[in-house]
Residue frames relative to the residue before (quaternion, step in Angstrom):
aa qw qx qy qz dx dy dz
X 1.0000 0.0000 0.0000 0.0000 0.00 0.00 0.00
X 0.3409 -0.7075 0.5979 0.1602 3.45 -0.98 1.16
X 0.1231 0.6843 -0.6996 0.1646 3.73 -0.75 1.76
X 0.9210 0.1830 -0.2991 0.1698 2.71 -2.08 0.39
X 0.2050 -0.6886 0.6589 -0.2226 2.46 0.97 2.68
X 0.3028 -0.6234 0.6700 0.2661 3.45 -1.88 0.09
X 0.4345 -0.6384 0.4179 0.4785 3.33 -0.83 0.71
X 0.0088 -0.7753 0.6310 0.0251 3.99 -1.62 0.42
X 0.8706 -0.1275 0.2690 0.3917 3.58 -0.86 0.03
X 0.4128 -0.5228 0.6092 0.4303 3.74 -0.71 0.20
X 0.8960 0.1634 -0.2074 0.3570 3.34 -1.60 0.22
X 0.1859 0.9008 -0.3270 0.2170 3.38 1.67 -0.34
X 0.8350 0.3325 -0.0600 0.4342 3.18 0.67 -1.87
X 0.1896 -0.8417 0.4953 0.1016 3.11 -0.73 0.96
X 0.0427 -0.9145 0.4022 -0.0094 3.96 0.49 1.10
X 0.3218 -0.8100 0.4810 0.0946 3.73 -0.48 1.60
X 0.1075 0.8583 -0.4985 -0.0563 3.98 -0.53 -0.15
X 0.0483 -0.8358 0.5390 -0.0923 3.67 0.24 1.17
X 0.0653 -0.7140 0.6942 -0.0634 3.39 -1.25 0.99
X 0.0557 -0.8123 0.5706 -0.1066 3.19 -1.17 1.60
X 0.1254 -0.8081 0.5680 0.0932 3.50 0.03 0.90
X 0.3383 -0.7613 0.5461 0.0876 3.79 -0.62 1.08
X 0.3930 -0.7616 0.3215 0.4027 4.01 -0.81 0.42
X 0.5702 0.5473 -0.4551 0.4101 2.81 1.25 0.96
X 0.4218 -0.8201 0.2425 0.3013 3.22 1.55 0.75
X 0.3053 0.7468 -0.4730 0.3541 3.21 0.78 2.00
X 0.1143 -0.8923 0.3340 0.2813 3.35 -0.19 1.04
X 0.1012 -0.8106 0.5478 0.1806 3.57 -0.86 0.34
X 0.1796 -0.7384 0.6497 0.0206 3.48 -0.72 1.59
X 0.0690 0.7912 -0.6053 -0.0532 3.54 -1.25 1.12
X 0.0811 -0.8105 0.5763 0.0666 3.50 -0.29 1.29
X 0.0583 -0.7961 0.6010 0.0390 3.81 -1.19 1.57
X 0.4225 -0.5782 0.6292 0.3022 3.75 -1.13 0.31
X 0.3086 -0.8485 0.3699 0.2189 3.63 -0.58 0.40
X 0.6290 0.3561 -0.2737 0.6346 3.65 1.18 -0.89
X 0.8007 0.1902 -0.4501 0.3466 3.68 0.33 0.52
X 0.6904 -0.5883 0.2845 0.3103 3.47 1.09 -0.10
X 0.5350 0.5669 -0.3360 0.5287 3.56 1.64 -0.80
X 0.1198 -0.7170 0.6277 -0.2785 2.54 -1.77 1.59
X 0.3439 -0.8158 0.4504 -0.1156 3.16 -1.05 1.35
X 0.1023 0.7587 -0.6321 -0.1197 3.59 -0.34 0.70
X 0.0646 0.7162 -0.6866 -0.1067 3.47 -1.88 -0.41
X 0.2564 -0.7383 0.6237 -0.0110 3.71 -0.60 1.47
X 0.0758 -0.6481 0.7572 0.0297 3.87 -0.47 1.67
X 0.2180 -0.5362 0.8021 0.1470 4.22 -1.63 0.87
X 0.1280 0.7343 -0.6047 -0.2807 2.69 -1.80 -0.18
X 0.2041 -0.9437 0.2536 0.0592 2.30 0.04 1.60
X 0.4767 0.5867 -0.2777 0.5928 3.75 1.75 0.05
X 0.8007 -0.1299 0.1095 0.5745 3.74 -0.42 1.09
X 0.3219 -0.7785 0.5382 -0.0268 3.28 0.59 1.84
X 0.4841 -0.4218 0.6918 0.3304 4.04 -1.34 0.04
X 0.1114 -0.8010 0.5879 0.0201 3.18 -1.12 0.82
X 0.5889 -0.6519 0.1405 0.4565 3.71 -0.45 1.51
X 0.5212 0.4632 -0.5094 0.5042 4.02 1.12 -0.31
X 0.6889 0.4600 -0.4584 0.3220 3.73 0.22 -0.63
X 0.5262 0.5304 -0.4211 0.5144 3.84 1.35 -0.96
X 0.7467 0.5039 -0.2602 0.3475 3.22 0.07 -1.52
X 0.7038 0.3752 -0.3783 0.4699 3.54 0.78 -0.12
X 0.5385 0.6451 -0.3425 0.4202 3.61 1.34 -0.67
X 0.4729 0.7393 -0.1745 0.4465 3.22 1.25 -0.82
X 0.6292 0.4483 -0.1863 0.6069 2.93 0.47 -1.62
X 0.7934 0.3344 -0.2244 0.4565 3.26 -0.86 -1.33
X 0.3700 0.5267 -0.4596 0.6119 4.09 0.70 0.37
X 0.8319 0.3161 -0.2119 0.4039 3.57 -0.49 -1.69
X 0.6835 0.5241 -0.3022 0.4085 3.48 1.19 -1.18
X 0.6793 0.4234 -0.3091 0.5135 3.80 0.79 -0.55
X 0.7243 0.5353 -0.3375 0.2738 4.02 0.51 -0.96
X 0.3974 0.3782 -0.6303 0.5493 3.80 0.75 1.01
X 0.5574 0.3883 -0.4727 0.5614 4.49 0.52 -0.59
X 0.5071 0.6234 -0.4477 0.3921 3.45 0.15 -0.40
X 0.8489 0.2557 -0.1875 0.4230 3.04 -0.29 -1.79
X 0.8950 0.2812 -0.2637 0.2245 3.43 0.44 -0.56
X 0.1802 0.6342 -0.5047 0.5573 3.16 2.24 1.10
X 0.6584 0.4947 -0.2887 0.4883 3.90 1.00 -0.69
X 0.6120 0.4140 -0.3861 0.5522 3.85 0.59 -1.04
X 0.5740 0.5871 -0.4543 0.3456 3.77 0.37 -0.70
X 0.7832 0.4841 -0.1685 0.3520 3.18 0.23 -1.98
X 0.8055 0.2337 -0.2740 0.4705 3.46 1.09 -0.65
X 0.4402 0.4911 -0.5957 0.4585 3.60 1.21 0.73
X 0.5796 0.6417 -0.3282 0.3803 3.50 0.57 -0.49
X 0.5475 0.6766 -0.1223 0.4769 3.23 1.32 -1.17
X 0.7301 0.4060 -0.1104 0.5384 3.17 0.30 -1.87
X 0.7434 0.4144 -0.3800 0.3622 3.84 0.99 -0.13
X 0.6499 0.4279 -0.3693 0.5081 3.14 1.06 -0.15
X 0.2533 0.6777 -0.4081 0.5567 3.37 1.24 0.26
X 0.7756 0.4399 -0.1583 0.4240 3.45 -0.32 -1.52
X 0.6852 0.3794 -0.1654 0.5993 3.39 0.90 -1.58
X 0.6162 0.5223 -0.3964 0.4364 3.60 0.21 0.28
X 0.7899 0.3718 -0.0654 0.4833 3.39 0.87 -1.22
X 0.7133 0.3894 -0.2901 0.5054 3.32 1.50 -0.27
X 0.5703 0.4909 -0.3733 0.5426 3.26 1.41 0.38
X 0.3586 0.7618 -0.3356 0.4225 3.68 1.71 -0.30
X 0.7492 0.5134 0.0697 0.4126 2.82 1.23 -2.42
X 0.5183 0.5076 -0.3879 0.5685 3.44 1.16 -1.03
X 0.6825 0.4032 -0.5107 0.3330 3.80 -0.01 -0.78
X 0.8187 0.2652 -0.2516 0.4429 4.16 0.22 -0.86
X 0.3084 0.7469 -0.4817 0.3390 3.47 1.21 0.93
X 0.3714 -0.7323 0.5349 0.1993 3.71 -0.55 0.43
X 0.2452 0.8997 -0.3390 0.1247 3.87 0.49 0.30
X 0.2260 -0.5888 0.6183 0.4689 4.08 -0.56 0.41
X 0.7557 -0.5126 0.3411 0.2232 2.83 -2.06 0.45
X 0.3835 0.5652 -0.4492 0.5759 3.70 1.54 0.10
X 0.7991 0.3507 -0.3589 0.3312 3.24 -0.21 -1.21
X 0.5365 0.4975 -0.4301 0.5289 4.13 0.84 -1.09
X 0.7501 0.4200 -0.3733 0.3487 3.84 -0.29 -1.09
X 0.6009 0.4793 -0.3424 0.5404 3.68 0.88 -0.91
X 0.6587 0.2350 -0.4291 0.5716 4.46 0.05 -0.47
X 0.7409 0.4897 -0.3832 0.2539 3.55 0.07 -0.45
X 0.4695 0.5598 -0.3385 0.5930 3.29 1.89 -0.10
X 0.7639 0.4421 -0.2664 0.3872 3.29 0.39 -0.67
X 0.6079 0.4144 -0.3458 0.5823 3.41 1.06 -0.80
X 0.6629 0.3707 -0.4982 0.4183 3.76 0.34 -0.31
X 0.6230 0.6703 -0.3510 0.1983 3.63 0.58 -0.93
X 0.6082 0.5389 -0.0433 0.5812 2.68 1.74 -1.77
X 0.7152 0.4402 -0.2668 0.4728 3.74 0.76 0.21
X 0.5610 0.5229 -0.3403 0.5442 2.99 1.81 -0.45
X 0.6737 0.5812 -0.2773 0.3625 3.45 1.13 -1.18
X 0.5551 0.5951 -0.3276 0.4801 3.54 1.50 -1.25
X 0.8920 0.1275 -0.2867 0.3252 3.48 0.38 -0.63
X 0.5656 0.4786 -0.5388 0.4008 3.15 0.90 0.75
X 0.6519 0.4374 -0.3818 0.4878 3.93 1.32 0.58
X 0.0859 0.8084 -0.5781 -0.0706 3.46 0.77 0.25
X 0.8423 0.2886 -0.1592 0.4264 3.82 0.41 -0.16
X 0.2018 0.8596 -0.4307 0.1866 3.36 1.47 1.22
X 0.4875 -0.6013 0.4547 0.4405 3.77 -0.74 0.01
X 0.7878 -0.3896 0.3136 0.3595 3.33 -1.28 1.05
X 0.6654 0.4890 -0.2507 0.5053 3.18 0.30 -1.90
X 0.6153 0.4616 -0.4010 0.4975 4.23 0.37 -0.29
X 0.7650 0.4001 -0.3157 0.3937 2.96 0.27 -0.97
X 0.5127 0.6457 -0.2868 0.4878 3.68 0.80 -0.76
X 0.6917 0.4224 -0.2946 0.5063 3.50 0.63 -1.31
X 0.5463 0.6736 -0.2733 0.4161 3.42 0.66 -1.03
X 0.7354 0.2822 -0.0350 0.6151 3.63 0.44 -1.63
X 0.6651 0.3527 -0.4422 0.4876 3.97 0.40 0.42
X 0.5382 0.4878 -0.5029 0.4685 3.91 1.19 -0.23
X 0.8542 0.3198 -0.2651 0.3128 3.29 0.35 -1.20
X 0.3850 0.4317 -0.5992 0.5535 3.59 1.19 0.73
X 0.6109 0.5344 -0.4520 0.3700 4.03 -0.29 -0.75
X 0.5979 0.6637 -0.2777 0.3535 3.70 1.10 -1.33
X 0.7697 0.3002 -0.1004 0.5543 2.79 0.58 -2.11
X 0.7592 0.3152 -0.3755 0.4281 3.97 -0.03 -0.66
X 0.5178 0.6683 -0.4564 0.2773 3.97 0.54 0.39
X 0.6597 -0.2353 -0.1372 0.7004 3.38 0.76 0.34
X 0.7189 -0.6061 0.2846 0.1867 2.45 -2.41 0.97
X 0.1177 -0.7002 0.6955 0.1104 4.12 -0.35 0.81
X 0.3655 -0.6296 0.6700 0.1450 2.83 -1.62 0.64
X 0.2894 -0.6820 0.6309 0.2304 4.05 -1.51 0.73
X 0.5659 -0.5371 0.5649 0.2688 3.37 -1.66 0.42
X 0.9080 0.1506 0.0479 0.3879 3.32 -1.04 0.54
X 0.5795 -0.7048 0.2590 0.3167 3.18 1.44 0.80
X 0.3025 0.8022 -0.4153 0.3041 3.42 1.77 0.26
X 0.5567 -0.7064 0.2935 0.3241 4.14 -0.85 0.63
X 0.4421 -0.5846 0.4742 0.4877 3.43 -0.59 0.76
X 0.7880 -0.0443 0.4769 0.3869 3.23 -2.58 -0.95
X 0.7222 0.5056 -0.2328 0.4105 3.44 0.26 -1.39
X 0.8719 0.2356 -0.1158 0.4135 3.18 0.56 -0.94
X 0.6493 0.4818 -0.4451 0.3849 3.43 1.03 0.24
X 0.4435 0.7015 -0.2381 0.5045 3.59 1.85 -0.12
């Protein structure tokens, strides 16, 4: 078990998980935290009714045969990510934004809309999500608002 995460930021953490089946059909699962470095191993034998090299060899396969779904079950998850991300921080921002009351009600529609939409699409296509996370940059960096208290824009907390 991977402990003594420090607490940080939403989205902050950045968690790694690697599985390696050996041909001697041992698994080894290593789970790391990235921005601090801690890291985890854990070595599963079986050692009763071993994997036999047609059984690797087919695991394999089905490895090579699935890891383009992989990767882009992966581009998803972290485009997906990076929007609620966006919507998180640009609603962060809306709060130390100076704005007339058109302009606050219009991002605040959008960030709500666009949160309403994320979770009723949990399994949109990249390209959505992208579109999604390029309106609400266009929103916020289209004209020039001004922050209270010298606090960072959109731009700069991204």
């Amino acid at each position: 078990m991977l402990t003594d995460i420090p607490p940080m930021p939403r989205g902050a953490a950045k968690l790694e998980v690697t599985y390696d089946i050996d041909v001697n059909g041992i698994l080894n699962v290593t789970a790391s935290e990235k921005s601090t470095g801690l890291s985890k191993n854990i070595q599963i034998k079986n050692d009763a009714g071993r994997l036999s090299q047609s059984d690797i060899d087919r695991m394999v396969s089905e490895a090579d045969k699935f890891k383009e779904d992989d990767r882009k079950n992966m581009e998803m998850v972290n485009t997906k990510n990076e929007l609620d991300m966006v919507i998180y921080s640009s609603t962060e921002t809306l709060q130390k934004l100076t704005l007339d009351d058109s302009d606050r009600d219009q991002k605040e529609k959008l960030l709500n809309d666009t949160r309403n939409w994320l979770d009723s699409n949990p399994n949109a296509q990249v390209e959505d999500y992208k579109k999604k996370i390029h309106e609400i940059q266009h929103m916020f960096t289209d004209k020039k608002d001004t922050v209270q208290d010298d606090e960072p824009t959109i731009e700069d907390v991204e």
